[in-house]
N, C-alpha and C positions, 0 to 999 in steps of 0.2 A: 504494500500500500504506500502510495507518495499523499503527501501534504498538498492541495492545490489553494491559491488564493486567486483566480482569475478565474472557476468554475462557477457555473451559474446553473440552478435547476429553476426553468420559470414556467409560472401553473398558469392554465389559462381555461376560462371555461365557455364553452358556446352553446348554442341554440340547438343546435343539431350536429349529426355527425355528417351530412353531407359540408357543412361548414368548417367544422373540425379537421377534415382530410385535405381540403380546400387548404386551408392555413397552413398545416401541416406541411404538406407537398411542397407550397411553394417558399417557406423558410427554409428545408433543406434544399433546392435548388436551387437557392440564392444564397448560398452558406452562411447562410445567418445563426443556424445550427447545426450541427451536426447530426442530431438525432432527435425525434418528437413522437413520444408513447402518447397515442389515441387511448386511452382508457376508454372500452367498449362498455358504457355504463347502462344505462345513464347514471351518474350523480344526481343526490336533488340536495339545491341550492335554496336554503332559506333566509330571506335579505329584508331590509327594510329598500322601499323606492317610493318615493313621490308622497314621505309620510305613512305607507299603510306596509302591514309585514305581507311579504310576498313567499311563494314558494314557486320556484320551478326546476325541472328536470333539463339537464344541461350534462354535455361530453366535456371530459377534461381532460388536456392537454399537459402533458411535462416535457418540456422543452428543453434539450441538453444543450448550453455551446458555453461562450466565454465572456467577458464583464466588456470588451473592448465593442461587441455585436448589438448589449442592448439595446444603445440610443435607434440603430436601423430597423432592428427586428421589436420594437415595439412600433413604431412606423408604419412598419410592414403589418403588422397585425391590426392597429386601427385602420390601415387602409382596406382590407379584405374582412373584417370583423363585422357582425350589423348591429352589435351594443351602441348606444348612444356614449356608455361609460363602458367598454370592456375590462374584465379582471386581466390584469398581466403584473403577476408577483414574481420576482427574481428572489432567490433565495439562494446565499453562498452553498457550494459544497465543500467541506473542510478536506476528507479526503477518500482514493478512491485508489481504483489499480494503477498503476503508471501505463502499463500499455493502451487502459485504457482512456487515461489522460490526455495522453499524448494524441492518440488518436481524431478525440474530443476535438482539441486543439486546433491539428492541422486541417478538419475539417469544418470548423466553424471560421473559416478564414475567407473573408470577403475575395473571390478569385475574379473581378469582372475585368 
């Protein structure tokens, strides 16, 4: 196991899973991430909005890449996203395998 300080797990939750895959697909072909687990749920999501508690059933997303990706790959997800306010939580990962860090890494790397 390595130590990483530049790893980032970021949760994201949508409407549906035709939206989900949407997202999904096209951050990793824009290596924005490297890897994005579709949690084949659905979740259900209890919030307050607009004042009243809401519930709804939502697909969640974990979003593998690195801390340098966020500013683009939250960009990228409000632009494809249909929330008015989408969730997009990045949450460090302290540590992990090295192969598969590294991995992580080279693949989350803006290649345009």
């Amino acid at each position: 196991m390595a130590r990483t300080k530049t790893t980032r797990i970021v949760l994201v939750t949508c409407g549906n899973l035709i939206e989900a895959r949407r997202i999904a697909s096209k951050v990793v072909r824009k290596h924005l991430a490297a890897c994005v687990t579709v949690i084949l749920g659905p979740v259900q999501s209890v919030y307050r909005w607009k004042g009243k508690v809401q519930t709804a059933r939502e697909q969640l997303l974990l979003i593998k890449t690195v801390e340098k990706q966020l500013g683009p790959l939250e960009a990228e997800i409000r632009r494809l996203h249909s929330y008015d306010v989408p969730e997009i939580i990045a949450l460090p990962a302290v540590w992990g395998s090295a192969d598969y860090l590294s991995w992580l890494s080279e693949n989350s790397a803006n290649k345009k």
